[in-house]
C-alpha positions in Angstrom: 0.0 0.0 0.0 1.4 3.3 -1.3 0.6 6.1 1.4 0.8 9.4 0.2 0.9 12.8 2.7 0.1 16.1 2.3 1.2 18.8 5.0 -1.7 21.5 6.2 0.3 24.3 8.3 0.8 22.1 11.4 -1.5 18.8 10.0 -0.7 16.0 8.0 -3.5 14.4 6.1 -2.0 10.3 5.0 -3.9 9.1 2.2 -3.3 5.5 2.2 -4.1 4.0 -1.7 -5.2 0.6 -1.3 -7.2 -1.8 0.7 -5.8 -2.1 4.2 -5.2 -5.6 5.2 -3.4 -8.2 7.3 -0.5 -7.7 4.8 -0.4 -3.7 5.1 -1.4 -3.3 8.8 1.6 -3.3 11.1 3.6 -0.6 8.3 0.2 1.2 8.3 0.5 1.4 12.4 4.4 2.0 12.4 4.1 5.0 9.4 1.1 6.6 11.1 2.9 6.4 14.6 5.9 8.3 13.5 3.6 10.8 11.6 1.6 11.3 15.0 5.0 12.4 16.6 6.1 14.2 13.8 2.9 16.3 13.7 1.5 16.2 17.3 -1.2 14.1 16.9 -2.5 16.3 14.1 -3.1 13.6 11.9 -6.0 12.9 9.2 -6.2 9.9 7.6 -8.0 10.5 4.1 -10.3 7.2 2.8 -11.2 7.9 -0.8 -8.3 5.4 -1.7 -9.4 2.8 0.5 -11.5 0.3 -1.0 -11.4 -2.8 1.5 -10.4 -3.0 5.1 -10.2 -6.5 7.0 -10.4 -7.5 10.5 -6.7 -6.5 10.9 -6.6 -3.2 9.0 -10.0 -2.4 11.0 -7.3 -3.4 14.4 -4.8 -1.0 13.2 -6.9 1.7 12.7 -8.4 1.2 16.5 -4.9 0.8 17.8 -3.6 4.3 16.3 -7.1 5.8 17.5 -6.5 4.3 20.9 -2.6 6.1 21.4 -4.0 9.5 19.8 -6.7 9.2 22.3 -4.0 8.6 25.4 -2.5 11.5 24.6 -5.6 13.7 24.1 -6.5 13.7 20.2 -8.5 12.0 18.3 -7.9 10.2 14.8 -9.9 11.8 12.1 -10.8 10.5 9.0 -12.4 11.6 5.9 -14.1 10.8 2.5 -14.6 7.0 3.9 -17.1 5.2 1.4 -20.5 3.9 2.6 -18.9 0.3 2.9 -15.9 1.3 5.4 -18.8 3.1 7.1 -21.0 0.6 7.5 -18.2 -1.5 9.0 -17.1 0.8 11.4 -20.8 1.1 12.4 -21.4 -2.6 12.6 -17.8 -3.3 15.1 -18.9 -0.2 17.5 -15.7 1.5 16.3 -17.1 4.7 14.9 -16.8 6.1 18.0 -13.4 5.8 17.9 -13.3 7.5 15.1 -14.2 11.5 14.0 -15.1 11.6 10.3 -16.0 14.6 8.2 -17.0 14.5 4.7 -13.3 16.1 3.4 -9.9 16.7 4.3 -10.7 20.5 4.4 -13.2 19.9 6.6 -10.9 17.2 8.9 -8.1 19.7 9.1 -10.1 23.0 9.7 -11.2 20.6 12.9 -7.9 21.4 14.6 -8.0 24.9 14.9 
């Protein structure tokens, strides 16, 4: 998975392209916790290239929810497709999670 980031004054917004899976999850989790340190925990991870997520990929994205919440943030995500909605309804994670409808939207959500 090819994960592409864009810096916003002091926010980074990942795009990951590609379904997140067993395969991808721990260098998803790794990549993402250096970007939370490098940024602050002003991090938003942008969906629209993320066509499938399994049970692990789902895991990872909990896991770097869970350490932005210890130290006070939240993950945001935006542009997630019904699907990866529905999902995140169905496990209870979507409270986990903030989502907004764009990155704009997601980054605007710091200040």
């Amino acid at each position: 998975m090819e994960m592409q980031t864009q810096q916003r004054g002091a926010v980074i917004v990942v795009r990951p392209d590609g379904p997140l899976t067993v395969v991808e999850a721990d260098s998803f989790k790794d990549r993402m916790a250096e970007l939370m340190r490098e940024n602050l925990g002003r991090v938003v991870v942008d969906a629209s290239a993320l066509p499938y997520v399994d049970s692990r990929g789902l895991e990872s994205l909990a896991e770097v929810a869970q350490e932005l919440a210890q130290s006070g943030k939240g993950l945001k995500v935006c542009a997630a497709n019904e699907t990866l909605r529905q999902v995140l309804d169905l496990t209870g994670l979507s409270t986990q999670f903030e989502h907004f409808e764009d990155a704009n939207s997601a980054v605007r959500s710091f200040l």
